[in-house]
TORLUMZA-302785 format. One line per field, with one value per residue (C-alpha): residue number from 0; x, y, z. Coordinates in Angstrom, 3 decimals. Example, Ala and Ser with C-alpha at 12.3 -4.5 7.8 and 13.67 -1.06 7.14 Angstrom:
BEGIN
seq: (0, 1)
c1: (12.300, 13.670)
c2: (-4.500, -1.060)
c3: (7.800, 7.140)
//
This chain:
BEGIN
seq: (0, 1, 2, 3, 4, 5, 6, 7, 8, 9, 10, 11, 12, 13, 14, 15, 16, 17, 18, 19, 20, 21, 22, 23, 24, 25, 26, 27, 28, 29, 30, 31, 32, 33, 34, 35, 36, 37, 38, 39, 40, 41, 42, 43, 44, 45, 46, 47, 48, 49, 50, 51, 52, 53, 54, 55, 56, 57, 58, 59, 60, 61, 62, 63, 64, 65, 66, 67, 68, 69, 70, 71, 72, 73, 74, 75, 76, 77, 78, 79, 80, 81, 82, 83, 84, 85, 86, 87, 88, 89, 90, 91, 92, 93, 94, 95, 96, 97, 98, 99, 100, 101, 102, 103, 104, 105, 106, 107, 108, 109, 110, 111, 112, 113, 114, 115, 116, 117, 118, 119, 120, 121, 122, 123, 124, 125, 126, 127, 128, 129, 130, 131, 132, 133, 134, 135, 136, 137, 138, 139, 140, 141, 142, 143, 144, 145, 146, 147, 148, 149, 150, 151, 152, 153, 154, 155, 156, 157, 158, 159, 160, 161, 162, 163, 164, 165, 166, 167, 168, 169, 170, 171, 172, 173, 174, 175, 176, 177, 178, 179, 180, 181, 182, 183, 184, 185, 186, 187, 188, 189, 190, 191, 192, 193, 194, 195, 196, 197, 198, 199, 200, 201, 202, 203, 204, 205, 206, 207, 208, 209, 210, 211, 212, 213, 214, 215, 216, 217, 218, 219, 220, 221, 222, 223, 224, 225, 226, 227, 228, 229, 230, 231, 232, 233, 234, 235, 236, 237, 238, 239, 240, 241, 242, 243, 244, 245, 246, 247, 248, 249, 250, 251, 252, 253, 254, 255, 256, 257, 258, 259, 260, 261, 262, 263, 264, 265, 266, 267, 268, 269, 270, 271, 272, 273, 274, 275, 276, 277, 278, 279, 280, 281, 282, 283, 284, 285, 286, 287, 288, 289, 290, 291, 292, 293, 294, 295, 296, 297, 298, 299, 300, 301, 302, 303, 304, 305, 306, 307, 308, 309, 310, 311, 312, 313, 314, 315, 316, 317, 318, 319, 320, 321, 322, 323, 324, 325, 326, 327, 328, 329, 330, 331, 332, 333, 334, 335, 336, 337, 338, 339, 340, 341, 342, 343, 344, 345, 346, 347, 348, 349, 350, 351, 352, 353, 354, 355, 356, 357, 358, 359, 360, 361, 362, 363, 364, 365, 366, 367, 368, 369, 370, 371, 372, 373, 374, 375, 376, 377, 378, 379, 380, 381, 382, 383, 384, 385, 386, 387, 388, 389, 390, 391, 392, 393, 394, 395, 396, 397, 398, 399, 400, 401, 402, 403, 404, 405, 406, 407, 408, 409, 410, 411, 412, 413, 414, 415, 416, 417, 418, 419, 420, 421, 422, 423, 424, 425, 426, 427, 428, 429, 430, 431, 432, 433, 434, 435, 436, 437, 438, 439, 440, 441, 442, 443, 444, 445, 446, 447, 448, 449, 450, 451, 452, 453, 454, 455, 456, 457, 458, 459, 460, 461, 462, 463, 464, 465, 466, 467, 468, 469, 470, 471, 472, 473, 474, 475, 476, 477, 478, 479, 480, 481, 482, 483, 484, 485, 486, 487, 488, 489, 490, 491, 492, 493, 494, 495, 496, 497, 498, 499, 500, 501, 502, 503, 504, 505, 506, 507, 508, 509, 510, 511, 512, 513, 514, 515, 516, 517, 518, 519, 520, 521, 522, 523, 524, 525, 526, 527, 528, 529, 530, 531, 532, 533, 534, 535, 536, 537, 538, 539, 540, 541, 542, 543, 544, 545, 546, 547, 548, 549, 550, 551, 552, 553, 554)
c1: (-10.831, -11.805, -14.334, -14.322, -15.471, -15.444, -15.740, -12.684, -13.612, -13.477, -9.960, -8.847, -9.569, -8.582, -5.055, -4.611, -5.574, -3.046, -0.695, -1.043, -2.806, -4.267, -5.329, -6.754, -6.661, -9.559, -12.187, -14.668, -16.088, -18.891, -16.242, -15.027, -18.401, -17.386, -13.924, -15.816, -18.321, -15.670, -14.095, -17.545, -16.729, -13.216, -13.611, -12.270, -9.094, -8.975, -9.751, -10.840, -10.122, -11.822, -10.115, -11.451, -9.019, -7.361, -4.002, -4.498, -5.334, -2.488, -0.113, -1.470, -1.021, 2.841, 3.901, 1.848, 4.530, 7.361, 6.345, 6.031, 7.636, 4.923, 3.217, 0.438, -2.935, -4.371, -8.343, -9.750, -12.097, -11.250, -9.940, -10.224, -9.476, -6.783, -4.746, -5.313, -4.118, -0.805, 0.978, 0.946, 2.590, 5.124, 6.508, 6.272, 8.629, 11.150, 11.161, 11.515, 8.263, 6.290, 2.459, 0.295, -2.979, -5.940, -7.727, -11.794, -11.744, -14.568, -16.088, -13.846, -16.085, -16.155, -12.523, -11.661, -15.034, -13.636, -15.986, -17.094, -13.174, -11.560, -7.883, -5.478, -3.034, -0.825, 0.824, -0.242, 1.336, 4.224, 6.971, 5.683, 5.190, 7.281, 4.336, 0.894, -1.237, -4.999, -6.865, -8.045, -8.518, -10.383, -9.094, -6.002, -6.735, -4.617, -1.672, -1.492, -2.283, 0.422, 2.493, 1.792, 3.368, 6.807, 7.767, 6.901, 8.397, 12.133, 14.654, 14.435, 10.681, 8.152, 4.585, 2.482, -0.896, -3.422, -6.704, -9.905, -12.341, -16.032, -17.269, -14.954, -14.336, -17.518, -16.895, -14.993, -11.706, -10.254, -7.676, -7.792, -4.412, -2.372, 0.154, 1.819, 4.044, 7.587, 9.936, 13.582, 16.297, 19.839, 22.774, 26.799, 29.516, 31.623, 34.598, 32.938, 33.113, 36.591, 37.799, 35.699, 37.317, 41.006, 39.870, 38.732, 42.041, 43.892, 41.227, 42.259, 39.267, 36.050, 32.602, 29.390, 26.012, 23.051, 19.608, 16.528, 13.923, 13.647, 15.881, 15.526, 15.957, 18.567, 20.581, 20.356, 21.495, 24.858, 24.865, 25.286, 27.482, 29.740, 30.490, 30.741, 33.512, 35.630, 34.766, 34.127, 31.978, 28.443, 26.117, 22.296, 20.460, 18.278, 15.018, 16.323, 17.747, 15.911, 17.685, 19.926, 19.808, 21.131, 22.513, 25.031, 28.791, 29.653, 26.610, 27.874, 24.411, 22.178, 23.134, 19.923, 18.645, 20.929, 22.942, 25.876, 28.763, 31.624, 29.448, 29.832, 33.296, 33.864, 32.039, 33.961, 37.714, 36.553, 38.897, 36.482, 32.866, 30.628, 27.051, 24.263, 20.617, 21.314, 20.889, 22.818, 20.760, 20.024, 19.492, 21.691, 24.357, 23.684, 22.239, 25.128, 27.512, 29.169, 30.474, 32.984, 32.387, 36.052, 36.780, 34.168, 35.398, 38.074, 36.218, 32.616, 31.645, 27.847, 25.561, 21.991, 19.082, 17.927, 20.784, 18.923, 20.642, 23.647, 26.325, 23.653, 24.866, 28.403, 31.132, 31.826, 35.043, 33.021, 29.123, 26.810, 23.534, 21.968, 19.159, 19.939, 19.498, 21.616, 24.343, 24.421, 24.367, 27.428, 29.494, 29.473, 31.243, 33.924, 37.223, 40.564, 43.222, 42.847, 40.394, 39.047, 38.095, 39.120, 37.439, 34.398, 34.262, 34.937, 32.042, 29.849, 31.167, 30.659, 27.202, 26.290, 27.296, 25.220, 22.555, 22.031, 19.881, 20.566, 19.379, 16.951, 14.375, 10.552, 9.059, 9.062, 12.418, 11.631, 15.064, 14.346, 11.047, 12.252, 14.632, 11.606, 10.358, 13.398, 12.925, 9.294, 8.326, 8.869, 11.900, 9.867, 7.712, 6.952, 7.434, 6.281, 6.533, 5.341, 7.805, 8.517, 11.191, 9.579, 10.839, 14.487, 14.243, 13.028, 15.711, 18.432, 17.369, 15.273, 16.881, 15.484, 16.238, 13.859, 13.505, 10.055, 10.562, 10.769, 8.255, 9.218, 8.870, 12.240, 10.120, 9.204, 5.547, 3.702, 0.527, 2.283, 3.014, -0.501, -1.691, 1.385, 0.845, -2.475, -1.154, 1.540, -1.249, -2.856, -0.359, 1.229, -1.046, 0.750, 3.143, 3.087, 2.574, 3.248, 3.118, 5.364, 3.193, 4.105, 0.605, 0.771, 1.634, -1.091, -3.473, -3.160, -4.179, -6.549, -9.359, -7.912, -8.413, -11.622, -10.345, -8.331, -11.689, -13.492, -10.924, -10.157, -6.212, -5.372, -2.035, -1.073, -0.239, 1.981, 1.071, 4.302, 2.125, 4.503, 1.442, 4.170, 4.799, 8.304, 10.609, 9.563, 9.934, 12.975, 14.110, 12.296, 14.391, 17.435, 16.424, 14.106, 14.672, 11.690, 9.588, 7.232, 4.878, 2.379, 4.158, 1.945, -1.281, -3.582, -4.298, -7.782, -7.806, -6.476, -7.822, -11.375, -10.608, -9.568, -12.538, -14.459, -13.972, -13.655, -10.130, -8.129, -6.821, -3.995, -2.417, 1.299, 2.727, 6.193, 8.798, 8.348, 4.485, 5.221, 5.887, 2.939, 1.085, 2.795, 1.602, -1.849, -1.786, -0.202, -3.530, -5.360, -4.513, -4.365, -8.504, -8.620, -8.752, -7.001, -4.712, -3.695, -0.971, -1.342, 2.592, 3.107, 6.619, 7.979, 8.388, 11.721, 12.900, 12.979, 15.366, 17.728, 20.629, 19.303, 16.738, 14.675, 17.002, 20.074, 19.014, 17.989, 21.343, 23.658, 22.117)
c2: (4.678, 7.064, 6.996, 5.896, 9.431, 11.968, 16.320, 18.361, 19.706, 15.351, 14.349, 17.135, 16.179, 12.306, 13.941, 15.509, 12.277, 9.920, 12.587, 12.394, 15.220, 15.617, 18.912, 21.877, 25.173, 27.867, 30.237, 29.505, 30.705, 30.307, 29.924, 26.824, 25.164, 22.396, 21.791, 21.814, 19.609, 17.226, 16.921, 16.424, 12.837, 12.282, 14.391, 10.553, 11.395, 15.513, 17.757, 20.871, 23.650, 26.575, 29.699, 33.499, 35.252, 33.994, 35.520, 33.319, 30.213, 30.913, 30.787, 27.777, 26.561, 27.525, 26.528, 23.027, 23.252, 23.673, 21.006, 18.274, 18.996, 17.778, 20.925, 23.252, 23.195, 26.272, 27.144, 30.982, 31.975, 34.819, 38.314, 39.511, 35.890, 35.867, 38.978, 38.349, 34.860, 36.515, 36.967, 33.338, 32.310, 35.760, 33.562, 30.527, 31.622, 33.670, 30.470, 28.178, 26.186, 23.800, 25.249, 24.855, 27.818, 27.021, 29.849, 30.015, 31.579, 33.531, 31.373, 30.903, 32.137, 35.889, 35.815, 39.332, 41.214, 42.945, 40.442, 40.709, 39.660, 39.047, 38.448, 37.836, 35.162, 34.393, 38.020, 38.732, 35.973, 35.165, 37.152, 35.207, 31.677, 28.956, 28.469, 30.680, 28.823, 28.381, 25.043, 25.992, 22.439, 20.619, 17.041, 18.116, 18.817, 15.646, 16.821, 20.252, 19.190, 16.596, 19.162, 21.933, 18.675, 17.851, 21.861, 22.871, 19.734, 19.860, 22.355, 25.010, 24.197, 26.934, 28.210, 27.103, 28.948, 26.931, 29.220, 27.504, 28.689, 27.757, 26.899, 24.355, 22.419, 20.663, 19.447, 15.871, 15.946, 13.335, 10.579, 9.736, 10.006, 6.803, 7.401, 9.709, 12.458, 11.338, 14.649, 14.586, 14.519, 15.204, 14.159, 15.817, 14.676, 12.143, 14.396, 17.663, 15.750, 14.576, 17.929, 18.961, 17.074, 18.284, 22.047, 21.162, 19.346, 22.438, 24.657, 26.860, 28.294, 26.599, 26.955, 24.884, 26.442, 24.848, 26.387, 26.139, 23.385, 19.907, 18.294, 14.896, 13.855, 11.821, 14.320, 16.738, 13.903, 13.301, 16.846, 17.781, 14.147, 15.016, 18.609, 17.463, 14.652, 16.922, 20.018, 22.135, 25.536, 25.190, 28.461, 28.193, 30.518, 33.556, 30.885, 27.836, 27.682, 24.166, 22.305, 21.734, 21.423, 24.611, 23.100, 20.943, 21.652, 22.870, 25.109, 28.943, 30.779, 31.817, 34.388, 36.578, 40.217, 40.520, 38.361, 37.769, 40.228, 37.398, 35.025, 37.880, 37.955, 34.236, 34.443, 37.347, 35.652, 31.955, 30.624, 27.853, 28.364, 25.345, 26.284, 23.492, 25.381, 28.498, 30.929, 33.810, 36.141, 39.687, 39.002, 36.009, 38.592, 41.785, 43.234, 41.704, 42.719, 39.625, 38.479, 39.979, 38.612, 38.748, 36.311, 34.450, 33.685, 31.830, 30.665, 30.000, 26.327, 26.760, 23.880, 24.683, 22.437, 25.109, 25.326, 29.691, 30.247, 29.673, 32.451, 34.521, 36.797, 35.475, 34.498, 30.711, 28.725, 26.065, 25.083, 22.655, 21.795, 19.269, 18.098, 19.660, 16.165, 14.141, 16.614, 16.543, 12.814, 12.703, 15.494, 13.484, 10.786, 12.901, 11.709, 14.330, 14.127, 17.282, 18.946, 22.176, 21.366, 24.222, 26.504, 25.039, 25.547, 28.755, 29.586, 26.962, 29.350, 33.375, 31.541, 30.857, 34.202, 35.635, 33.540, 34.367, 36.796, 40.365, 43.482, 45.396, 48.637, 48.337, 45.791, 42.649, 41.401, 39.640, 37.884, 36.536, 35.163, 33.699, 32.199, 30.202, 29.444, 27.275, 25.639, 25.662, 23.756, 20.741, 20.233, 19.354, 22.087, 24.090, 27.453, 30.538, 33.959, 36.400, 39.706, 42.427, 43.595, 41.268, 38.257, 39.510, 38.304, 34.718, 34.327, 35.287, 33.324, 30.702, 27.568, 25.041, 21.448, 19.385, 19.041, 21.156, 23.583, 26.755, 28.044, 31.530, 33.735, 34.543, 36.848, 39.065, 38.801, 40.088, 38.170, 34.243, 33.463, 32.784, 30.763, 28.721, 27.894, 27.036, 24.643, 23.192, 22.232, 20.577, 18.796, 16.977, 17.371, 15.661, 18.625, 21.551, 25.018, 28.655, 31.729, 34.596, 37.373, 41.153, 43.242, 44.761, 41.540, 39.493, 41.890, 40.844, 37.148, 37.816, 36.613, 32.701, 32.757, 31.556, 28.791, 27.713, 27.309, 25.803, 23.149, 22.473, 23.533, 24.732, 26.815, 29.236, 32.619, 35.287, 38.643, 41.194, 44.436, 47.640, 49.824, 50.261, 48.942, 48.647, 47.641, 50.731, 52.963, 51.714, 52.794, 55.967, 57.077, 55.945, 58.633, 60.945, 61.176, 62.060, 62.575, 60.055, 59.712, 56.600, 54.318, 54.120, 51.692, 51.536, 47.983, 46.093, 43.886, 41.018, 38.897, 39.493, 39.753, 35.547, 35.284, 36.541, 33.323, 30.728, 31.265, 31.337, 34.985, 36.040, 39.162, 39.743, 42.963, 41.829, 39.214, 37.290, 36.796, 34.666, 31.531, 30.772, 32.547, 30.121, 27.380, 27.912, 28.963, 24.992, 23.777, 25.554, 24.175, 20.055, 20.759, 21.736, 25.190, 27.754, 30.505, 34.039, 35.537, 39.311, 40.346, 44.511, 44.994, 48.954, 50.569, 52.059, 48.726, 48.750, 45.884, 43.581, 45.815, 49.471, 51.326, 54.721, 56.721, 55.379, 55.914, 59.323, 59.942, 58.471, 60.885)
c3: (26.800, 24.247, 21.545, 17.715, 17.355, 18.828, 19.062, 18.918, 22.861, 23.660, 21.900, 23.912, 27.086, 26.165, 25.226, 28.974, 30.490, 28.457, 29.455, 33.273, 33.650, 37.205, 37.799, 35.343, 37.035, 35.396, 35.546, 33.973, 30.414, 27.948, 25.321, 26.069, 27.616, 25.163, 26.848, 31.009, 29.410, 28.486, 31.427, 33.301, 32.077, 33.534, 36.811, 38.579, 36.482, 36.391, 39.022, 37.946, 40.191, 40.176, 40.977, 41.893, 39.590, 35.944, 37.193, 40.235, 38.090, 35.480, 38.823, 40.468, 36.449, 36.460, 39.966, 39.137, 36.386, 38.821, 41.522, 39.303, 36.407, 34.462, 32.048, 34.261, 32.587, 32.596, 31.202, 30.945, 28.411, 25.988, 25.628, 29.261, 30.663, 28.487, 29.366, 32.774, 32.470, 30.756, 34.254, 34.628, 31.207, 31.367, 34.636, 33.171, 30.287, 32.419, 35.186, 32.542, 33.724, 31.290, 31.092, 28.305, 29.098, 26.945, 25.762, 24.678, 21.411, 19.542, 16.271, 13.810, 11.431, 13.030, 12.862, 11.677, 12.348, 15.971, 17.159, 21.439, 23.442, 19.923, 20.146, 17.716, 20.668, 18.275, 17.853, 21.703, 23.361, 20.506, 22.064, 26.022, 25.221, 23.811, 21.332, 20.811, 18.353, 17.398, 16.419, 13.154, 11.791, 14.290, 13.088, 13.838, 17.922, 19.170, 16.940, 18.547, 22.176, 21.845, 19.840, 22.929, 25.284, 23.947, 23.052, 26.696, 28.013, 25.457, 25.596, 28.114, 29.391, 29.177, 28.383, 25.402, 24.615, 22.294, 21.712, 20.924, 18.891, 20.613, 17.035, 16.416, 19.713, 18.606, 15.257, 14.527, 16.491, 13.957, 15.507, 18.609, 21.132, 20.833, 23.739, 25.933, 24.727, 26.063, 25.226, 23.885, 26.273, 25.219, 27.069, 27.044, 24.677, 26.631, 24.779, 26.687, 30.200, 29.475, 28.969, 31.622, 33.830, 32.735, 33.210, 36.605, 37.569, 36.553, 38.625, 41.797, 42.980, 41.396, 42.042, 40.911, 40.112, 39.726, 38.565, 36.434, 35.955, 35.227, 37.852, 39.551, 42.672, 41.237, 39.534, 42.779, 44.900, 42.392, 42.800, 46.443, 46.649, 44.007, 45.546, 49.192, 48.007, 45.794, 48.288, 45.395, 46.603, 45.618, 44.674, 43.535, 41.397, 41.820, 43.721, 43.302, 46.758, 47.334, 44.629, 47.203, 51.233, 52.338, 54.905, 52.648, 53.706, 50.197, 50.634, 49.455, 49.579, 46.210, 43.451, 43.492, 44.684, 47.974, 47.711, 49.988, 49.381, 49.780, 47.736, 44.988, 45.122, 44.965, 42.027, 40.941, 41.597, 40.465, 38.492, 36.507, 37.226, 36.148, 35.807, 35.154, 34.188, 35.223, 32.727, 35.141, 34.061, 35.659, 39.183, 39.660, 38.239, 40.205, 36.929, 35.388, 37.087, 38.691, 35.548, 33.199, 29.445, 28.630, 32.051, 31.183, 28.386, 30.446, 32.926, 32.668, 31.781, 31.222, 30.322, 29.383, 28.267, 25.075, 22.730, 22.057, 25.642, 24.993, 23.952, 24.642, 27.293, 28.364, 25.946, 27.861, 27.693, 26.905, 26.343, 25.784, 25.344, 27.632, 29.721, 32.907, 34.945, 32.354, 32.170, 35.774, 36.393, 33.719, 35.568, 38.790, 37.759, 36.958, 39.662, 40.391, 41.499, 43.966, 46.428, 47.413, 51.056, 52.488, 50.074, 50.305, 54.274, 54.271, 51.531, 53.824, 56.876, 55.002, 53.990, 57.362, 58.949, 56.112, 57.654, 61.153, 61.834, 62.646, 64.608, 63.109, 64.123, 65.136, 67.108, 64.926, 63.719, 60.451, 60.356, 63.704, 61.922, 59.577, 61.695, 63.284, 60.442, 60.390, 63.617, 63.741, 60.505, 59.232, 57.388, 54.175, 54.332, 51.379, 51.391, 48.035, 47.876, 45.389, 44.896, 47.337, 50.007, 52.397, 50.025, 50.660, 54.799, 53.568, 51.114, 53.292, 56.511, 55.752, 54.965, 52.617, 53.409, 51.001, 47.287, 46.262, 49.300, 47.438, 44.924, 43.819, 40.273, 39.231, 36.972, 40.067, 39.648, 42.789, 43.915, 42.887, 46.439, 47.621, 44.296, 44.470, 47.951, 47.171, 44.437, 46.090, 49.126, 45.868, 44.885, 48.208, 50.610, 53.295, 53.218, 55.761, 53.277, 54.188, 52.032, 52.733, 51.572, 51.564, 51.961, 48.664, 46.931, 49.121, 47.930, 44.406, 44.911, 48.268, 46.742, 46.398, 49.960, 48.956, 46.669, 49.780, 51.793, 48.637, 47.894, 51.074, 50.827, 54.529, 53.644, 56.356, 54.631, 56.645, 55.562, 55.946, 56.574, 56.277, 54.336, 51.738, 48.277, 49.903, 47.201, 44.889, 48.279, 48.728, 45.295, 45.523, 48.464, 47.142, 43.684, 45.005, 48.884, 51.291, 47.920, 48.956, 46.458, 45.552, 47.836, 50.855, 51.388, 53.439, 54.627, 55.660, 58.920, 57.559, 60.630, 60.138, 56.198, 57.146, 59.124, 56.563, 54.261, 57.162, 57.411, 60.883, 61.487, 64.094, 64.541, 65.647, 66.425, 68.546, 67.256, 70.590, 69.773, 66.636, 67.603, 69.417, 66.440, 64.003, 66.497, 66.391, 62.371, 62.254, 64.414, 62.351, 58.863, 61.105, 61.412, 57.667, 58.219, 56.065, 58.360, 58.181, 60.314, 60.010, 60.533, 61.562, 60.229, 60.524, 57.045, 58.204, 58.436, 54.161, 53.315, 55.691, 54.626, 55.007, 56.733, 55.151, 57.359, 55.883, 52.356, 53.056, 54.626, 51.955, 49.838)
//
């Protein structure tokens, strides 16, 4: 119910509740005291969480955004809150994830006067976010909250930042919300599926890739039925690999950082590629490398939901603009006359090889890890990472077999993996969660750990612990060989750093230790309890396909 009248700070807060919203992630700030006070009100309706670090709250905000599909709300106060708070929306926009981050804004009237934390957001977040904007009429608050909905919900989803200047959030918020924001959706041309459909009836060798955000259950489902009846080869994008179960037949493995080599080369030789969402950017291309603008030209069908996408990179045979669900629903009806069985086996079988694990140095295999990680977790489990070598092992031999399994920055941001896990717990708290930290990129979001104990969010976290910032090692042996320069940490305990905030802490220093480590980690989080496995990987180890010594030698 909301008021006759009411403050800017109030019409606010009615908007996020007509629009679903659950959860606000924040730190706290005296600049928006209006806003907290607000939702003091509707704390049956909104949970506010508090985090440790704005970075952490912006990336509970964006993988909210992921999970549900529904805009992460994000609160930090101003100028320091802000910047640190820019991680979060520099994801959202690369990961195409609807966010909206509200930032606490000096008086309005100071404007101007390098006034304490003054920002200018619009020029500092214009070139991140979908949308940077400022409430400078307070009436007007329900028209840009609603406004901040539909543009991070239509087109290629993404961030929206709405600054709020303290003075202001007091004064008359004018209207009140009437209903819910219900974004544009755009479907194909029948005439585009129709040809479609002739292109792919005259096709050799295709292969179907699916990535970005906004899918349904629904449209997956056509998805992985569609390619398993026609047998057509099926790819997924740089961490999307749970759009799909990677166990499908048709399954051909994901285009990202290393991927597999005959993967590539399918790619490469396809004949009619048909790409739904993914952008095939940098990574999904092997720094663009995959693709050949003048074949594409031939060859690439790419649909994408923001009509700025398209063209942008590769010269397509054909394109369209489309909600990535709808388009997909509409492609699956599409009936040949021909199939591509045996194509799609033999991806399903080079994916699989690709899969198992391998022989490595040191005393923990991290393929052989991840392998139980497999085995030893649910099949719905949920599973984030932030960026790092260590992420490399999970993508290669984990398999994802449930829809929201995967929560990942395409952007590379180190430090996501343990806020996401923390918001995933949030959001379906009947599911198991694990983080797949590397010790550099744990160290970045540590601090959550007491969020986790506050909230009551028992995720288990493994912490890869090499002492290295191993993907820039990696590429400074492969420049500068032996020159080993600020690339080595030094570590805490991470047991007794667990302990320290209530958590359960286990260390493992031989691959045949896991599994009972895992094991108790799992009775850990069943009594509420947060867990920690501290994992002592060998640095020479560097990546699944080369060790220090190899790079060393090849140069």
């Amino acid at each position: 119910m909301t008021n006759a009248s009411a403050s800017s700070a109030r019409r606010l807060v009615e908007t996020l509740v007509l629009n679903g919203v659950e959860k606000v992630f924040c730190v706290p700030g005296e600049s928006y005291l209006a806003v907290l006070d607000a939702l003091y009100d509707v704390r049956d309706k909104i949970e506010v969480i508090v985090c440790r670090h704005e970075a952490g709250a912006a990336n509970m905000a964006e993988a909210y955004g992921k999970l549900t599909g529904k805009p992460g709300i994000c609160m930090v106060t101003r100028g320091p809150g802000a910047t640190q708070a820019s991680i979060g929306v520099h994801t959202a926009q690369q990961d195409s994830t609807p966010m909206i981050l509200f930032v606490g804004q000096i008086a309005l009237t100071d404007r101007g006067r390098g006034a304490f934390q003054e920002v200018d957001y619009r020029q500092t977040f214009g070139g991140l976010a979908k949308w940077a904007t400022e409430i400078e009429s307070p009436e007007r608050t329900v028209e840009i909250v609603e406004r901040a909905f539909a543009t991070a919900l239509q087109g290629r989803m993404g961030p929206v930042v709405i600054a709020l200047p303290e003075d202001l959030l007091h004064e008359d918020g004018g209207p009140a919300p009437v209903k819910p924001v219900t974004p544009a959706r755009s479907a194909l041309d029948p005439a585009f599926v129709a040809e479609l459909s002739e292109r792919l009836s005259k096709a050799e060798s295709p292969l179907l890739v699916l990535g970005g955000s906004g899918w349904s259950d629904e449209a997956t489902t056509a998805m992985a039925n569609w390619a398993e009846r026609l047998g057509i080869p099926l790819a997924l994008s740089f961490r999307r690999k749970d759009l799909i179960s990677n166990l499908h037949p048709c399954y051909a493995g994901d285009l990202g950082i290393g991927c597999s080599p005959k993967l590539i080369e399918r790619a490469k030789q396809s004949d009619l590629i048909i790409a739904i969402g993914a952008r095939l950017g940098e990574n999904a291309t092997q720094g663009y490398t995959t693709l050949d603008r003048t074949r594409t030209a031939q060859t690439l069908v790419h649909i994408l939901p923001g009509a700025e996408e398209a063209g942008r990179v590769w010269a397509p045979l054909m394109s369209a603009t489309a909600d990535n669900s709808l388009a997909a629903l509409a492609i699956s009806r599409i009936e040949v006359d021909r199939l591509w069985h045996d194509q799609a086996r033999a991806a399903n079988e080079a994916y699989l090889a690709f899969s198992t694990p391998i022989q490595t140095v040191g005393a923990v295999n991290l393929s052989e890890v991840v392998r139980h990680l497999t085995v030893g977790l649910p099949k719905d489990a949920v599973l984030t990472n932030g960026a790092g070598n260590f992420a490399a092992w999970l993508h290669r031999f984990y398999h994802h077999q449930a829809r929201r399994a995967q929560v990942a920055p395409t952007s590379g941001a180190m430090g996501y993996g343990y806020p996401a896990a923390l918001a995933a717990k949030a959001v379906m708290p009947e599911r198991m969660v694990v983080c797949f930290a590397g010790d550099g990129d744990f160290m970045m979001s540590a601090c959550e750990l007491a969020t986790a104990v506050q909230y009551n969010l028992p995720v288990i976290v493994i912490v890869v612990d090499n002492s290295s910032f191993g993907t820039i090692r990696m590429h400074q042996e492969t420049h500068y060989p032996a020159r080993v320069i600020a690339t080595d940490i030094k570590n805490p305990d991470f047991v007794k750093y667990a302990e320290a905030f209530g958590a359960f802490g286990i260390r493992v220093n031989a691959t045949g230790d896991f599994p009972a480590a895992l094991a108790q980690a799992c009775q850990a989080t069943e009594r509420g309890q947060p867990a920690l496995i501290h994992l002592i990987a060998d640095t020479e180890q560097i990546s699944p396909a080369k060790t220090i010594t190899q790079l060393r030698q090849r140069n």
